[in-house]
C-alpha positions as CSV (number, residue, x, y, z in Angstrom):
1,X,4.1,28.0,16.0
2,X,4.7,24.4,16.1
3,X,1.4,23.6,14.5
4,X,2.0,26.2,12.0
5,X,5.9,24.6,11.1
6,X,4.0,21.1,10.8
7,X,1.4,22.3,8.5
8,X,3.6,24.5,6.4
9,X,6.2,21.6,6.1
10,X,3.2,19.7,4.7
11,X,1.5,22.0,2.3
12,X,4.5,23.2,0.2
13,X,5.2,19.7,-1.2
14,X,1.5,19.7,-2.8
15,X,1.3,20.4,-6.4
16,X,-0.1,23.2,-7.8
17,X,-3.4,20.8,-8.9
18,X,-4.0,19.6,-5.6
19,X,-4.2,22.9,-4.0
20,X,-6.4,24.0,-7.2
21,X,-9.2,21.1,-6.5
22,X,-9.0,21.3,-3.0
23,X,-10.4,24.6,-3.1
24,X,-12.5,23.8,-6.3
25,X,-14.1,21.3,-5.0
26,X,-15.1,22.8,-1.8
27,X,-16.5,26.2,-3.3
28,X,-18.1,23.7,-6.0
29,X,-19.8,21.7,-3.0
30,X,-21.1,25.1,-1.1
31,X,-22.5,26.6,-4.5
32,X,-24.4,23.3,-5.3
33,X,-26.1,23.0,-1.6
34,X,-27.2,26.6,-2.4
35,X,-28.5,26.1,-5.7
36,X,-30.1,22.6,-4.5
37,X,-28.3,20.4,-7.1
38,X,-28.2,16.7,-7.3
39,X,-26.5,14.3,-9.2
40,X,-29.5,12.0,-10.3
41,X,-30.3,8.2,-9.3
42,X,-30.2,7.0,-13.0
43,X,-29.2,7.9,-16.2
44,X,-30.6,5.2,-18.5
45,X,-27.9,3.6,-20.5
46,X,-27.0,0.3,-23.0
47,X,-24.8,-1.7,-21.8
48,X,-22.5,-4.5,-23.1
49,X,-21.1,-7.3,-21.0
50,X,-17.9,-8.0,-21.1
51,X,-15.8,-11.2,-21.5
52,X,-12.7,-11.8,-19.1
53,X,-10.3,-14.4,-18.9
54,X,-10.9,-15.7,-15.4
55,X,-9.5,-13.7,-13.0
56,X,-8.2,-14.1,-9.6
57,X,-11.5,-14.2,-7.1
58,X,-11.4,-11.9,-3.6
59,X,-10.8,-13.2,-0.5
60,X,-14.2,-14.9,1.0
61,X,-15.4,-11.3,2.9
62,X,-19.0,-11.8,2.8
63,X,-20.9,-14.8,4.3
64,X,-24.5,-15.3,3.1
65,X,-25.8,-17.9,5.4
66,X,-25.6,-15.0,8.4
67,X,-26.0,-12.0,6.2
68,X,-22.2,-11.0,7.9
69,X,-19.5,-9.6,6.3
70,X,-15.6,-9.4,7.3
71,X,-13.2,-7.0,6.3
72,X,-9.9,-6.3,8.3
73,X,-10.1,-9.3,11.0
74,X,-13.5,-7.8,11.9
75,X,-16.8,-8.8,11.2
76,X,-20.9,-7.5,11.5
77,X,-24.1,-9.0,10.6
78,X,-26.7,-7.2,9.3
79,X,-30.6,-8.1,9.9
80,X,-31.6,-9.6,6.7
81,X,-31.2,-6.3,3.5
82,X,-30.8,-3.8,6.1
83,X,-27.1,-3.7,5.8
84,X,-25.8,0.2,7.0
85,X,-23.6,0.6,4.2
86,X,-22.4,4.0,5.8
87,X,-21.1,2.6,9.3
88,X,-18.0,4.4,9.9
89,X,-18.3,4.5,13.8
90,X,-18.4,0.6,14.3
91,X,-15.0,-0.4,12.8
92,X,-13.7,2.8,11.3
93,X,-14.2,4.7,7.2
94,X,-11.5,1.9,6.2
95,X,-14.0,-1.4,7.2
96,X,-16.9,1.2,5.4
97,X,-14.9,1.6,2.9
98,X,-14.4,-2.3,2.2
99,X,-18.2,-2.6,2.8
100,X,-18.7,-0.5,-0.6
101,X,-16.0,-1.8,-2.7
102,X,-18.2,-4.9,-3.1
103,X,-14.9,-7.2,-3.9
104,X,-17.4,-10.1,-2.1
105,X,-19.0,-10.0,-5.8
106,X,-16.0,-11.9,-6.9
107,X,-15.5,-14.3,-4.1
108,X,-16.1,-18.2,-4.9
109,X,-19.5,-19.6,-4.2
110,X,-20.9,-16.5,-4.2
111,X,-24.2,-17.3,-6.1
112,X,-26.1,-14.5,-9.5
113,X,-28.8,-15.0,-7.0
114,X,-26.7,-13.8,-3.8
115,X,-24.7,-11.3,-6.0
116,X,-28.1,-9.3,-7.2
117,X,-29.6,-9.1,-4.0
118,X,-26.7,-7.0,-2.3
119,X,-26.5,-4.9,-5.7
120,X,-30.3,-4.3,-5.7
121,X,-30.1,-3.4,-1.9
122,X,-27.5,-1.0,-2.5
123,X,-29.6,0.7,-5.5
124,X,-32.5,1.0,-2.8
125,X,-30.4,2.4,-0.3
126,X,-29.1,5.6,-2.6
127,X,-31.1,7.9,-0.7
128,X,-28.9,7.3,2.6
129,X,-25.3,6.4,1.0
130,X,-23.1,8.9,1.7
131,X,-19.8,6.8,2.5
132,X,-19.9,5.1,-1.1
133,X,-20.7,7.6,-3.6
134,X,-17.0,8.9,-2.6
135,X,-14.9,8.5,-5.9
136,X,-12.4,6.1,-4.2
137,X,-15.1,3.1,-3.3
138,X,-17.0,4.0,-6.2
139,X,-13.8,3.2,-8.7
140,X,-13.7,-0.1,-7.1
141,X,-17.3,-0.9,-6.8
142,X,-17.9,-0.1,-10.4
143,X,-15.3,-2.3,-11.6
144,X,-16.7,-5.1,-9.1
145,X,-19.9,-4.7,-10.3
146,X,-18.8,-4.8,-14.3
147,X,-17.0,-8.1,-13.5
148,X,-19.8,-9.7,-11.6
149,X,-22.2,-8.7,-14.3
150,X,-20.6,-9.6,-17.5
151,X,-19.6,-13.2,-15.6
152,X,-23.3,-13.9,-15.7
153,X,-24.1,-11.7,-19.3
154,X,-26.7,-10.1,-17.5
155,X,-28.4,-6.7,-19.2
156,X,-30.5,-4.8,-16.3
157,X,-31.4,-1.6,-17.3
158,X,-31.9,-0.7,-13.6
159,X,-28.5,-1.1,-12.5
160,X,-27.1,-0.3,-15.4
161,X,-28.9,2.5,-14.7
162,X,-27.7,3.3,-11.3
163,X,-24.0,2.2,-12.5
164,X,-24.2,4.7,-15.3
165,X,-25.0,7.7,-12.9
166,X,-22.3,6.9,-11.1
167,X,-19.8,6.5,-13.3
168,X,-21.2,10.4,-14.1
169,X,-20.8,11.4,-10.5
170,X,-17.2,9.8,-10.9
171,X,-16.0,12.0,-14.0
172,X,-17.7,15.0,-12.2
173,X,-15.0,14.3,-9.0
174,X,-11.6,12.4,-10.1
175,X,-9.7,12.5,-7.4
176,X,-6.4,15.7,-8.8
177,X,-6.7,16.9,-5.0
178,X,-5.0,13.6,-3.8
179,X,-3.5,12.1,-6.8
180,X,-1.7,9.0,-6.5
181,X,-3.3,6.2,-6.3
182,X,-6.7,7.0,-5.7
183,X,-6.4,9.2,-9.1
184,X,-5.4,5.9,-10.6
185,X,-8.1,3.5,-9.2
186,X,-10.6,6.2,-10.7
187,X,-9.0,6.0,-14.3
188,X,-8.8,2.1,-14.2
189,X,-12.6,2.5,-13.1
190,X,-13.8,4.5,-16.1
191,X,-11.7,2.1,-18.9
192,X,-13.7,-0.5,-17.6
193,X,-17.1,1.7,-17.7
194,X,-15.8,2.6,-21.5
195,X,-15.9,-0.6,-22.5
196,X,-18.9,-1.9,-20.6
197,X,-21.0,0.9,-22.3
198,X,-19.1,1.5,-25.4
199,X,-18.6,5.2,-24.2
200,X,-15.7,7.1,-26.0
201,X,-16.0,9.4,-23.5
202,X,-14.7,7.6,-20.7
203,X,-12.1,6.0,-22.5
204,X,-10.8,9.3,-23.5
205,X,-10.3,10.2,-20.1
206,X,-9.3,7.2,-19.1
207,X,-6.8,7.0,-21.3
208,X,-5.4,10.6,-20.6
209,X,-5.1,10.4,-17.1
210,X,-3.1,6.7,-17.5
211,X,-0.7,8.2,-19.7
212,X,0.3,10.8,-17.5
213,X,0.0,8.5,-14.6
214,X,1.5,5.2,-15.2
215,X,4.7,7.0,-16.5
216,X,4.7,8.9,-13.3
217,X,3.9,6.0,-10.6
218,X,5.9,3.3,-11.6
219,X,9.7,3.8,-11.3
220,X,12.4,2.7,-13.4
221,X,13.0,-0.9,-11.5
222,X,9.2,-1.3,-11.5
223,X,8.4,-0.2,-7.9
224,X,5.6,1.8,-7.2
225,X,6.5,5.2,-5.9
226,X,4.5,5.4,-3.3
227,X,7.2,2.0,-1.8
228,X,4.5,-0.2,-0.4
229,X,4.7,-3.8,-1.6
230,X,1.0,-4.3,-0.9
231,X,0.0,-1.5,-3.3
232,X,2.3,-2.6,-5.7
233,X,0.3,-5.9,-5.9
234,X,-2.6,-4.2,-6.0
235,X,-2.1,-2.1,-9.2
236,X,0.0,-5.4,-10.4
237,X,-3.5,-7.1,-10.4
238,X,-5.6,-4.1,-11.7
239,X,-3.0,-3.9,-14.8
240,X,-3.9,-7.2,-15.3
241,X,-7.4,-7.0,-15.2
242,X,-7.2,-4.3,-17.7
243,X,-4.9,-6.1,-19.9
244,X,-7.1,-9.4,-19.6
245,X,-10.4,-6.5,-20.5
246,X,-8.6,-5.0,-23.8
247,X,-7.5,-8.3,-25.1
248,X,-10.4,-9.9,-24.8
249,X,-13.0,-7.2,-26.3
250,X,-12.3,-5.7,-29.6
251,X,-14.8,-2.5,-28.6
252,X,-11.7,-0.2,-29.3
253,X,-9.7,-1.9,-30.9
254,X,-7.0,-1.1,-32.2
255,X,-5.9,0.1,-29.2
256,X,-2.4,1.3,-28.3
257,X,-2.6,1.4,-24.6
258,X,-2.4,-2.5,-24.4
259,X,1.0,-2.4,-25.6
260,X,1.9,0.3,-23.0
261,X,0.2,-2.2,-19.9
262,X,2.1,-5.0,-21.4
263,X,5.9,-3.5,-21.1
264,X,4.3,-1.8,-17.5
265,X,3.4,-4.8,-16.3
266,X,6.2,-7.1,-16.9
267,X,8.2,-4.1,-15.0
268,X,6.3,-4.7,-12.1
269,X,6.1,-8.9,-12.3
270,X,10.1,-8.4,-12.3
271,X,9.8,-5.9,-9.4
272,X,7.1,-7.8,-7.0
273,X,9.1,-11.0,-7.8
274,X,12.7,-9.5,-6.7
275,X,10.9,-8.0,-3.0
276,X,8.7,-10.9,-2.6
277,X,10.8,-13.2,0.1
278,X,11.4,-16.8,-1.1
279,X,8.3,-18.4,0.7
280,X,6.3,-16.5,-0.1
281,X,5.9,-13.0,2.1
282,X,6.1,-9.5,1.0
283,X,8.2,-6.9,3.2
284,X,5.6,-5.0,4.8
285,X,7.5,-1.8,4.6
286,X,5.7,1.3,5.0
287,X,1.6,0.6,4.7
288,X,1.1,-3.3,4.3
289,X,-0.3,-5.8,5.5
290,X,-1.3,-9.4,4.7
291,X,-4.9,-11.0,3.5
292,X,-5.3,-7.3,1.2
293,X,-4.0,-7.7,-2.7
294,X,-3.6,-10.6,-4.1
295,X,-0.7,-12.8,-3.2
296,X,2.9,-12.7,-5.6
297,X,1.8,-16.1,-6.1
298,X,-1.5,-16.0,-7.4
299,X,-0.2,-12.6,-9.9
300,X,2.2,-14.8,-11.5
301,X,-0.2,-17.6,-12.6
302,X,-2.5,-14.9,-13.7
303,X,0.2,-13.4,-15.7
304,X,1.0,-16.6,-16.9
305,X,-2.5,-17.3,-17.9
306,X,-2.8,-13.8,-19.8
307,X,0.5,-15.0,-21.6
308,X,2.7,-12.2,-19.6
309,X,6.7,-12.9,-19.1
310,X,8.8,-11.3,-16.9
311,X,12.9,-11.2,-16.1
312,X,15.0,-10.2,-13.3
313,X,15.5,-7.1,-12.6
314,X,17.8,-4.5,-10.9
315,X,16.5,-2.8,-8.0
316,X,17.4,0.6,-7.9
317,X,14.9,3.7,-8.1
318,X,12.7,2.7,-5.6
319,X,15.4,2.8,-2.9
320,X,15.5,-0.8,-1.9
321,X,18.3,-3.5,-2.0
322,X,17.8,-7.0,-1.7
323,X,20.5,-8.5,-0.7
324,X,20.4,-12.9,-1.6
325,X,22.4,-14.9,0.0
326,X,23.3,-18.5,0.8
327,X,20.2,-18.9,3.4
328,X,19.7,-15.8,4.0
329,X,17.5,-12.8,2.5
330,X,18.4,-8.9,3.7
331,X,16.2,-6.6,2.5
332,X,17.7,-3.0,3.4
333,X,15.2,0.5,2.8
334,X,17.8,3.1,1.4
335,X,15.3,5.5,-0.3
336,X,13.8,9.0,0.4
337,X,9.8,8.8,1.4
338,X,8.3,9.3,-2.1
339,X,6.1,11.1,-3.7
340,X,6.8,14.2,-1.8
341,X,3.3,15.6,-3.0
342,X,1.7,12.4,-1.6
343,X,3.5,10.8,1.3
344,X,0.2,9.4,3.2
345,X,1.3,6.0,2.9
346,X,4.9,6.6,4.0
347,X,7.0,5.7,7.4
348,X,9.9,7.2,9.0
349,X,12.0,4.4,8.6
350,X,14.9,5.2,6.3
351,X,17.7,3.2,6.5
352,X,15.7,0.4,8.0
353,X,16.0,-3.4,7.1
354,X,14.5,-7.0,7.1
355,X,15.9,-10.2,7.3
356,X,14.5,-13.6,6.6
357,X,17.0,-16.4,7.5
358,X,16.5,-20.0,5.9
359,X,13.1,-19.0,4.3
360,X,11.7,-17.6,7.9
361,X,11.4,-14.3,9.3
362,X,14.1,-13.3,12.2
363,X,14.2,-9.2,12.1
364,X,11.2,-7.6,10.6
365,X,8.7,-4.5,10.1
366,X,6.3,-4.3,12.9
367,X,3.6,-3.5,9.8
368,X,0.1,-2.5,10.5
369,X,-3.1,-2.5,12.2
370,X,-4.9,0.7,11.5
371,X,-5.7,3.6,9.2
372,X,-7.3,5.5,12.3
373,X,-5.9,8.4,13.2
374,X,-5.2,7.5,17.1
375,X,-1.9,6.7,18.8
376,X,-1.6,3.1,17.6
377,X,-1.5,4.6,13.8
378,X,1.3,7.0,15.3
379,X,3.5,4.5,16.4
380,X,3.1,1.8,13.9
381,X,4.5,4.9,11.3
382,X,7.4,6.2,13.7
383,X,11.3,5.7,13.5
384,X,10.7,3.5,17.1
385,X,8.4,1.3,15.1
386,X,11.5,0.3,12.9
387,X,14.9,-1.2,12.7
388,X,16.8,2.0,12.5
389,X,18.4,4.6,14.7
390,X,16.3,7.7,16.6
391,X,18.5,10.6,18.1
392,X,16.8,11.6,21.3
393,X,12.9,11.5,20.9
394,X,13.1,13.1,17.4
395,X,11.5,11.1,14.4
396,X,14.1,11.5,11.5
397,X,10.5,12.3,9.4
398,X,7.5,14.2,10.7
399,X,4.9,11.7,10.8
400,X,1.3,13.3,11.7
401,X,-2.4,12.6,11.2
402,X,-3.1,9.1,9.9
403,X,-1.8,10.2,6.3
404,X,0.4,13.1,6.8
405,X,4.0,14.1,7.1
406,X,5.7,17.0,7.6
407,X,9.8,17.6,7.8
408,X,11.0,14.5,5.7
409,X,14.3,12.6,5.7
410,X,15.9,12.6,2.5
411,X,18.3,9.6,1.6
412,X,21.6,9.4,-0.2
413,X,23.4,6.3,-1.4
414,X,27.5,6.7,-1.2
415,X,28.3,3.1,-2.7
416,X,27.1,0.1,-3.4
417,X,28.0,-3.2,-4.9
418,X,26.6,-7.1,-4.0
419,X,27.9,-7.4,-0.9
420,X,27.8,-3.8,0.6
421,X,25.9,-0.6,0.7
422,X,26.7,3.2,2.3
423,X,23.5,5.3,2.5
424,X,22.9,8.4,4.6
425,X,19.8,10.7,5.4
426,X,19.4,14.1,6.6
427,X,16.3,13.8,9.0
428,X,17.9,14.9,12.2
429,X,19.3,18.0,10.3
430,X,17.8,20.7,12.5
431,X,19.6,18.9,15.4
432,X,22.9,19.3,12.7
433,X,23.5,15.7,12.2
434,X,23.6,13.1,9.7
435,X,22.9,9.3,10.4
436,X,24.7,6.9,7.9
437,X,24.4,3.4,8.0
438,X,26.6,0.2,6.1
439,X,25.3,-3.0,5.4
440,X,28.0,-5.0,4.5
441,X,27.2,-9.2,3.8
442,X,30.5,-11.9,4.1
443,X,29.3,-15.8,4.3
444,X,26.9,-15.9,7.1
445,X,27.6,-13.0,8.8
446,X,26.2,-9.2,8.4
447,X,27.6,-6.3,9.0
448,X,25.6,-3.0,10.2
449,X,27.8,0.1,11.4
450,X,26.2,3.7,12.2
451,X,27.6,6.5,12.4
452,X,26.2,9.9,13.7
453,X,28.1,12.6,11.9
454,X,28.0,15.9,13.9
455,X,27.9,16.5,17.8
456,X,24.8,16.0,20.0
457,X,23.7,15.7,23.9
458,X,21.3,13.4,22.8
459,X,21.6,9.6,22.9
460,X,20.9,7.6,19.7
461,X,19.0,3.8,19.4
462,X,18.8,1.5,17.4
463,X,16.3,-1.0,17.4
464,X,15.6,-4.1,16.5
465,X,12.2,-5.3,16.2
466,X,11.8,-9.7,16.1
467,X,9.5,-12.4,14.9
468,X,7.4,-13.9,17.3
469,X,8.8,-16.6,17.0
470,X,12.4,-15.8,17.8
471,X,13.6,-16.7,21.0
472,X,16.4,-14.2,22.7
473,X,18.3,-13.7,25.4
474,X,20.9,-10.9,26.2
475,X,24.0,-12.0,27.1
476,X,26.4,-8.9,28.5
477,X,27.2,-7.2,24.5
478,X,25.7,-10.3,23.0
479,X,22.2,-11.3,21.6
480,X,21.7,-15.2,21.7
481,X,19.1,-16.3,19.3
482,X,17.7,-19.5,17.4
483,X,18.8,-17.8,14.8
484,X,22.5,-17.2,14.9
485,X,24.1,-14.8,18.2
486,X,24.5,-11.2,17.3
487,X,27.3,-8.9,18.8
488,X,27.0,-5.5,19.8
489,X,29.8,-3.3,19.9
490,X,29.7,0.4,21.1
491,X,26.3,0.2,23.0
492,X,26.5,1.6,26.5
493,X,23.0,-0.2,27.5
494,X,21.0,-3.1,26.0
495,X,17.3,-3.2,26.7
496,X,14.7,-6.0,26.0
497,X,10.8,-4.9,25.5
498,X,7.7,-6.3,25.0
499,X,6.0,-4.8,21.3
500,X,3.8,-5.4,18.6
501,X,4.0,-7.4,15.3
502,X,0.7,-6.7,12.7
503,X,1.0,-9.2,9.8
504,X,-2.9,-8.0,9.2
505,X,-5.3,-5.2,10.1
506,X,-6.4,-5.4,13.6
507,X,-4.2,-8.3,14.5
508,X,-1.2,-7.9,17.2
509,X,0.8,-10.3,17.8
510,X,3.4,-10.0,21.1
511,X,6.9,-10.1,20.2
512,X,10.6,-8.7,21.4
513,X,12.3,-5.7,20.7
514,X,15.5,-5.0,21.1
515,X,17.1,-1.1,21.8
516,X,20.9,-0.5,22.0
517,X,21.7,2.8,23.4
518,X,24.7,4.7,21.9
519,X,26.8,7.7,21.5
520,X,28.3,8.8,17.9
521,X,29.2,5.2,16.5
522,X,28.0,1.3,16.4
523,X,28.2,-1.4,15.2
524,X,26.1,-4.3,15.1
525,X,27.5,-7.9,14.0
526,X,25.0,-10.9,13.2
527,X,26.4,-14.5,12.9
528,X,23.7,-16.8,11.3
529,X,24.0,-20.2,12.0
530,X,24.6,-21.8,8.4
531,X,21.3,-23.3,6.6
């Protein structure tokens, strides 16, 4: 019955069009093995290199000299062209998955000679790829591929070949059973195919599923629904990249979708600027991690360089709140886990916070290490994992699976101005209570009070999760730090543990945790020491 509850809380967010594909697709697959069908190697094809502005290159993931490549803090070397581009049991589907975007193309001092090799081995290899021809890696791959291609002018009918049949497999499974941002990636895919082959086609369906999309995705304040900072720079740097594409080819020309990534985009400079911290970091709040998308940094000068402007902007759709103050930055999560057809990058960590102090992080998101579905991708996703209160060993969402969630916590904010914020959530409602938190900022101290409306046996925590480089030491109801003291008032235990910090995949660092064990109400002073 349990099992059933989790699943049923699950399914009856999905749309209508998920549901549809997901069964489409999979009678679709079992007629074809019947029939014998086959999507075929090549479909010959004229193609039409493009010219880019350059663009920001990849992170260095592919190292000729020993054939090895490294993706997630983890590397393999391959025996000369044999590379297994469908290893999933080494590192995990996620390192696969890196190993067929073929972002290496882009990397600096990658040599044509170098880049053509690995393309030709994977044309070879079609026969055994399996992991690849998936829609996802093949949206990125494609555009990889384009990029590294026009950058040299080159015209080879073979690969343009091979890249032309799979940009047919792609239109043949667009991703409407997960939607979000894999549906995205696909359409950003096929504008780049359009104008690489001059193919109306594409672009029509390009086009029509980034209308619908975009204006869906991207909130009012320019956040990305799905409310991870990492993904945001991700599409950040693929608007770009389109943008940089359609002003720099006049294939289609006029064309009104330009206009459209324009406004879009400056949305999201204004947003990305406003979360990033001032030296530099990104919250890693919900899925995020460093050394993935391109840094805030490096999207501005590209912006720049594409002529793009942005302002300030007012956070307020996407359910954070920055708060700036003098030396101090307090990022506070006071939004509902969004989109509730797509949560698989969401964390149960409503009414959580982070705060940076004199430009260095003090309390913070433990992020994460892993996409696996295994205990360590449990945790990293729970309420434990994050600096908000649990009731009992209930999580105020139903995380599950690597991507799933079930019963949801759904966030309301009862005032705010500059200096203060009420929020509450409902996730502990089949226990009948309500958690609501204040943030309230004066000079150099901060303010947190919960409050558990409702009465329960259980015990609440709160926990607070520090940098590694914080140095504490509990002092009766006070927490001394390098960092200013912080005073507890209403906790009937204080505990110190040992737990993990992942700036990056597959990368734990030790740090301290804090858990303050209450009943009903507390409240949770921090005096920074002034910058």
């Amino acid at each position: 019955m349990k099992t059933a509850l989790l699943y049923f809380h699950t399914i009856i967010h999905l749309r209508p069009i998920q549901v549809y594909y997901q069964i489409f697709y999979k009678i679709r697959t079992i007629f074809r093995k019947i029939i014998g069908f086959n999507y075929p190697q090549f479909i010959p094809a004229q193609s039409y290199p493009i010219t880019l502005k350059p663009s920001i290159p990849s992170i260095q993931n592919y190292f000729p000299e020993e054939n090895r490549f490294q993706f997630l803090n983890q590397s393999q070397v391959f025996e000369a062209t044999q590379i297994n581009w469908n290893d999933e049991q080494t590192f995990g589907k996620l390192w696969a998955y890196n190993l067929n975007y073929f972002e290496f193309l882009n990397q600096e001092k990658l040599t044509q000679i170098q880049g053509i090799v690995l393309i030709r081995a994977y044309v070879q290899a079609y026969p055994n790829l399996k992991t690849g021809l998936e829609p996802y890696p093949t949206s990125l791959r494609n555009i990889n591929w384009i990029k590294f291609l026009s950058k040299y002018q080159m015209k080879d009918p073979e690969i343009d070949g091979f890249l032309m049949a799979q940009y047919v497999r792609l239109i043949d499974n667009l991703e409407y059973h997960l939607m979000g941002n894999h549906l995205l990636e696909n359409a950003f895919s096929l504008l780049f195919g359009a104008y690489y082959f001059k193919n109306e086609s594409f672009l029509k369906t390009a086009n029509g599923i980034l209308k619908t999309e975009l204006s869906e995705q991207f909130l009012d304040d320019g956040g990305h629904f799905e409310r991870s900072v990492m993904y945001h720079q991700i599409f950040l740097f693929r608007l770009l990249d389109c943008c940089n594409l359609i002003e720099n080819n006049s294939t289609f020309k006029p064309i009104s979708e330009n206009e459209i990534f324009l406004h879009l985009i400056e949305k999201l400079l204004s947003f990305l600027q406003t979360m990033t911290f001032k030296n530099g970091d990104i919250p890693l709040v919900n899925d995020a991690a460093r050394n993935i998308a391109p840094t805030t940094k490096q999207l501005i000068e590209y912006a720049n360089q594409l002529n793009i402007n942005y302002s300030e902007i007012k956070l307020s759709e996407s359910g954070y709140r920055k708060l700036n103050k003098n030396g101090y930055e307090l990022l506070v999560n006071v939004g509902s886990i969004t989109p509730d057809y797509l949560p698989a990058h969401a964390h149960a960590d409503t009414l959580s916070f982070v705060l940076y102090v004199n430009q260095k992080p003090f309390i913070v998101d433990t992020g994460i290490s892993t996409y696996e579905n295994n205990e360590t991708r449990q945790y990293e996703r729970s309420t434990s994992a994050h600096n908000t209160v649990q009731i009992g060993d209930f999580e105020q969402s139903e995380i599950w699976s690597s991507f799933r969630v079930g019963r949801r916590a759904k966030a309301i904010i009862l005032s705010e101005n500059e200096d203060e914020i009420t929020a509450l959530h409902d996730g502990y409602k089949q226990l009948g209570l309500i958690h609501k938190r204040t943030f309230a900022t004066k000079n150099q101290c901060i303010t947190i009070k919960d409050e558990i409306i409702g009465k329960t046996k259980y015990p609440q925590k709160a926990y607070l999760h520090f940098h590694q480089e914080v140095e504490l030491k509990i002092n009766g109801n006070a927490i001394e730090t390098n960092f200013g003291g912080i005073i507890i008032t209403n906790a009937f235990r204080i505990t110190e543990n040992n737990c993990n910090i992942s700036e990056e995949f597959n990368a734990k660092i030790s740090s301290k945790m804090i858990t303050l064990f209450f009943l009903n109400d507390l409240t949770t002073t921090i005096n920074l020491q002034p910058p």
